[in-house]
C-alpha positions, -999 to 999 in steps of 0.1 A, spaced: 624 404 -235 649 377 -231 630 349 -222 644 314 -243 658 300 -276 635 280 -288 658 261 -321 630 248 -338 597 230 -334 607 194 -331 586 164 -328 601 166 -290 584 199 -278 553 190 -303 548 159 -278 558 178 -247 532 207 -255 506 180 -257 511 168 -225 520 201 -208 486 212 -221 469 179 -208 481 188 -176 476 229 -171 441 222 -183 427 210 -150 449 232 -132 438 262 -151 403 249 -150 409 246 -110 426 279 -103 398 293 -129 374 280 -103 396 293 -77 393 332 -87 358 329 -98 348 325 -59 364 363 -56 350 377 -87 316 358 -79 320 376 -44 324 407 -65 300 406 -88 270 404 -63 283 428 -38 289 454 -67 250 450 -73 245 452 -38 265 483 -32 294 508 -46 304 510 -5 303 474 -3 321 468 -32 348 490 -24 351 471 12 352 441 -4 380 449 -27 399 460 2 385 431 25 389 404 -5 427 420 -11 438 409 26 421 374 28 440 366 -6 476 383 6 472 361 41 463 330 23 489 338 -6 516 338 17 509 312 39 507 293 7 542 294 3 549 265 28 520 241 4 537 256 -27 575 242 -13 559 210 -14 553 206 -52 586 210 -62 604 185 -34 575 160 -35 579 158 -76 618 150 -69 612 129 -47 586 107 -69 609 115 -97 641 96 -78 617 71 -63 613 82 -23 576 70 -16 584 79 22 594 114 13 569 121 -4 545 118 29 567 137 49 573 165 26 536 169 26 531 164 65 558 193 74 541 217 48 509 211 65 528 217 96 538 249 89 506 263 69 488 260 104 514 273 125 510 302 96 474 309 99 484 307 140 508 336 134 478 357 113 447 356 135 456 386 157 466 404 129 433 399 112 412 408 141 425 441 133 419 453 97 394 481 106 416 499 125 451 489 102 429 503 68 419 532 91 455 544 97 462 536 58 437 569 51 408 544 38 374 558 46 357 553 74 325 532 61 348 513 38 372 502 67 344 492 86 325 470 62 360 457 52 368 446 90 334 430 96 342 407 60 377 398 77 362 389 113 341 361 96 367 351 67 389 346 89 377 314 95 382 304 60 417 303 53 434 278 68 405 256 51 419 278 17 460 267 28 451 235 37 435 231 -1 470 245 -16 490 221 3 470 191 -7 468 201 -43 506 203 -41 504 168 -31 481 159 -60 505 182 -85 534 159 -78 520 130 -82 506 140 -117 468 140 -112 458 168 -115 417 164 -117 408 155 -82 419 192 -81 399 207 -108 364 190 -93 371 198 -56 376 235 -70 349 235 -93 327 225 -71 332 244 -40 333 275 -68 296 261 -79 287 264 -42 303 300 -36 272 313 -63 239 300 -45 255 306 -11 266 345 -22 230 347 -33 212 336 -5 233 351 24 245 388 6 205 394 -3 189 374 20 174 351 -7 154 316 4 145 324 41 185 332 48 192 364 66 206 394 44 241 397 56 255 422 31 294 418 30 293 392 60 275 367 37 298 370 15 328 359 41 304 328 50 299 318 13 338 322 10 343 298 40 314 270 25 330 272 -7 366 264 8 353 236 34 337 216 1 368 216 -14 388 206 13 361 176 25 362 164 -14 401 163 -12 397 142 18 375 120 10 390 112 -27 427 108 -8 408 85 22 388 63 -7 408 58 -36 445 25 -33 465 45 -55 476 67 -25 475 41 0 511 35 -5 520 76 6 499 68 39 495 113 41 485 108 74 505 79 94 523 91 120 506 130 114 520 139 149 560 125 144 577 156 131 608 153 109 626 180 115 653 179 86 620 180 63 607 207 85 639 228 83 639 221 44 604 230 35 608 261 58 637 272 36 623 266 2 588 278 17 596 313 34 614 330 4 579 315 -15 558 332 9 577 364 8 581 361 -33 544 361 -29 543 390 -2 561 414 -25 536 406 -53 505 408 -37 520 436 -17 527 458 -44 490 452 -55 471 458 -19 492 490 -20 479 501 -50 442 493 -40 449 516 -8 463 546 -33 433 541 -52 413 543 -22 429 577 -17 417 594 -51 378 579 -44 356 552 -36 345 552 -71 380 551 -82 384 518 -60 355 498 -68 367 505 -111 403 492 -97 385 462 -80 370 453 -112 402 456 -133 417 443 -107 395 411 -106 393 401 -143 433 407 -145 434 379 -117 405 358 -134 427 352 -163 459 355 -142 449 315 -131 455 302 -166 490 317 -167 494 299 -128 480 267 -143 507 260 -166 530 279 -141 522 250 -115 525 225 -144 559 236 -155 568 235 -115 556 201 -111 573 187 -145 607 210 -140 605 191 -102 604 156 -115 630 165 -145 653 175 -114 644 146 -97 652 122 -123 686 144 -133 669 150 -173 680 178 -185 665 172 -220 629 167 -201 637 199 -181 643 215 -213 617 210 -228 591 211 -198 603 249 -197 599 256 -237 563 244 -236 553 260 -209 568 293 -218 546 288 -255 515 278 -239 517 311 -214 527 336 -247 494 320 -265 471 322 -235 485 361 -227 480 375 -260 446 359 -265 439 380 -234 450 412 -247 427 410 -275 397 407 -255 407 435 -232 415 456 -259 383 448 -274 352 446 -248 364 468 -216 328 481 -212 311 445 -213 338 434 -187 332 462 -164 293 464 -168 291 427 -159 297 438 -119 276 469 -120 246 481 -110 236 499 -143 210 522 -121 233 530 -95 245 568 -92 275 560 -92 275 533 -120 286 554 -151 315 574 -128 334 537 -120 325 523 -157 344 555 -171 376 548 -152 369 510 -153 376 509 -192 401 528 -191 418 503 -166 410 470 -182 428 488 -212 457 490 -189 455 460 -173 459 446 -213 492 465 -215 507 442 -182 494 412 -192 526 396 -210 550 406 -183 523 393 -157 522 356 -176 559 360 -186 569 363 -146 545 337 -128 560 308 -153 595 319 -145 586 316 -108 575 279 -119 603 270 -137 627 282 -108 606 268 -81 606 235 -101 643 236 -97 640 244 -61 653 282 -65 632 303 -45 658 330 -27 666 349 -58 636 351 -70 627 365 -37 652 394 -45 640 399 -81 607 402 -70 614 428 -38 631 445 -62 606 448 -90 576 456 -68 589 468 -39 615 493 -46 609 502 -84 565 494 -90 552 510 -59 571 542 -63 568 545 -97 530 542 -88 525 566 -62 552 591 -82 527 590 -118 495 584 -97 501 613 -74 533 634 -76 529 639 -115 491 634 -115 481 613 -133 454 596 -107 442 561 -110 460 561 -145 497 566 -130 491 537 -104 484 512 -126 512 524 -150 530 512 -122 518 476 -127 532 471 -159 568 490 -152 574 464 -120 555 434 -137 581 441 -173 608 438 -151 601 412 -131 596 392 -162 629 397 -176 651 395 -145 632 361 -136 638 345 -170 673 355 -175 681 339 -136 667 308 -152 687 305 -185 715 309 -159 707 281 -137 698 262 -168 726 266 -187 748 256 -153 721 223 -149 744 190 -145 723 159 -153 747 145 -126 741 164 -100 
């Protein structure tokens, strides 16, 4: 894979790895937090039920594509909030921000008719009619959560570029330490709540995103170091040059994004297709690949944020070097997760099963089998996330827009549905087609950065 030369491990990158590290870690921890709200959400519903399970998987899958996407417009906002800092625009800084939260709303505006509708669109996708329904009574309730969810990403793009990255981790952390009690109470019908099933889970989703927004709030509302960006002065007065500009770095984001998550909710629906045991054994692959995913998008949204300010500040020995240590720090973290997919598929897949369930030892069969797969993409999945950091750090988000249609798109999901049905190789031949679009992904993505790099101009 042609990813960098790396000439030597200097004193330089020794210092730069420290403090690439110091800054993932409360991103990772954060994004860890982030994902455990899902696989919380999956966990309890896969001791509730297989059905429910399923629907959540399928439910869960279009929440997070909606609220990927529209994250695109927050995500714009790291890299041109970092160059501004980096070349000293205060001002810019606080209207980058207010145009991304612009556009996020206008976003979820665009997305709630759509999602009043996700019975009948899983319906015409061939899913199963109990599955579909569950699924669409999850989505009429989540609904609610995800401009709370975008409205976290934009802020925490706001706290990325200005380097602190910890108000982040505890607003996560917490609202993730919420998600558990309120899952519990609301799915079961624990403490004098109602049993809900699947719809509790949708209302422990949106608690668990409202925390973390009011903590963001009130740490931005109570604390002078960010007096000086006044976020909300003038909130109303648009600024329609910063509009235009976060639009255009933000839409090829969001449809980066799309492509990605895309080629995954495809998947899920094939896998729907074979069974609903064969579904709920993809969801839990499925959710410990993304688990761990959030520690390769940690030092992704590291990398963006210190590739943004390098920009900024016209370094290109900093830029350099920001993209060396993050590329290190992702290769460690992926192939430390290899080894314990290689190593304990069964304990990951019993730990959201029912072990007395009929159909518990069906969906642990193929569920090993997939977390042994879901090893084999791991290194392409890290590889291409940090590539999308670096280039989004030097505001390049149009090509990779291509790379990625192209990898998922028009070469993963056929090759998924051609081995998964057309040569028969079931739930197998779909995931196959994970690590075929994710591999090339990876290298396309790096070797359109080592071209921008190597045309960089510290004068520019």
């Amino acid at each position: 894979m042609a990813v960098m030369r790396f000439s030597g491990f200097s004193d330089d990158l020794a210092r730069q790895l420290k403090v690439t590290l110091g800054f993932s870690l409360p991103l990772i921890a954060s994004n860890l937090a982030q994902s455990s709200k899902h696989l919380t959400d999956a966990v309890m519903l896969g001791r509730y039920g297989v059905d429910e399970l399923a629907a959540g998987v399928l439910g869960g899958t279009v929440f997070m594509i909606i609220f990927i996407v529209g994250s695109g417009f927050g995500m714009a906002a790291v890299p041109l909030a970092s160059a501004a800092r980096g070349a000293g625009l205060t001002w810019r800084v606080r209207r980058v921000v207010r145009m991304s939260l612009w556009l996020t709303f206008l976003f979820w505006l665009a997305m709630i008719t759509p999602m009043l509708f996700v019975e009948e669109l899983l319906l015409l996708f061939g899913q199963q009619d109990l599955v579909a329904d569950l699924a669409g009574e999850y989505m009429l309730v989540a609904l609610w959560g995800i401009l709370p969810a975008m409205t976290v990403m934009v802020l925490k793009s706001f706290f990325m570029a200005l380097g602190r990255p910890r108000v982040i981790f505890w607003a996560t952390l917490i609202g993730a330490v919420l998600n558990i009690p309120a899952n519990y109470a609301f799915i079961f019908g624990n403490w004098g709540a109602p049993e809900l099933g699947i719809k509790g889970a949708a209302i422990a989703t949106i608690a668990a995103h409202g925390v973390s927004l009011l903590i963001m709030l009130l740490h931005l509302a109570t604390r002078s170091a960010y007096r000086r960006y006044e976020l909300f002065r003038r909130f109303w007065t648009p600024d329609w040059p910063c509009f235009r500009e976060v639009f255009r770095l933000g839409w090829p984001i969001s449809l980066t994004l799309t492509a990605e998550t895309g080629f995954f909710a495809i998947c899920s629906i094939m896998m729907g297709w074979i069974s609903t045991e064969n579904l709920a054994a993809h969801g839990i692959a499925l959710e410990s690949a993304a688990f761990v995913f959030m520690i390769y998008l940690g030092i992704s949204n590291a990398a963006t944020a210190q590739v943004g300010f390098a920009t900024g500040s016209c370094d290109r020995a900093a830029l350099t070097l920001a993209a060396k240590a993050a590329v290190l720090l992702t290769l460690a973290a992926a192939t430390s997760v290899v080894i314990v997919f290689l190593c304990f598929p069964e304990i990951l897949v019993l730990a959201f099963l029912d072990r007395d369930s009929s159909q518990a030892a069906a969906v642990l069969a193929i569920g090993i089998t997939l977390i042994q797969l879901a090893a084999a993409f791991q290194i392409g999945d890290a590889m291409q996330v940090v590539a999308l950091g670096l280039l989004r750090g030097m505001s390049d988000t149009r090509m990779p827009m291509i790379i990625a249609t192209i990898s998922y798109t028009i070469i993963g999901v056929p090759t998924s549905y051609v081995l998964g049905f057309v040569l028969g190789f079931g739930g197998t031949g779909v995931w196959i087609g994970f690590i075929v679009g994710l591999g090339i992904a990876a290298i396309l993505l790096f070797l359109r950065f080592r071209i921008l790099l190597a045309e960089f101009s510290p004068h520019a």
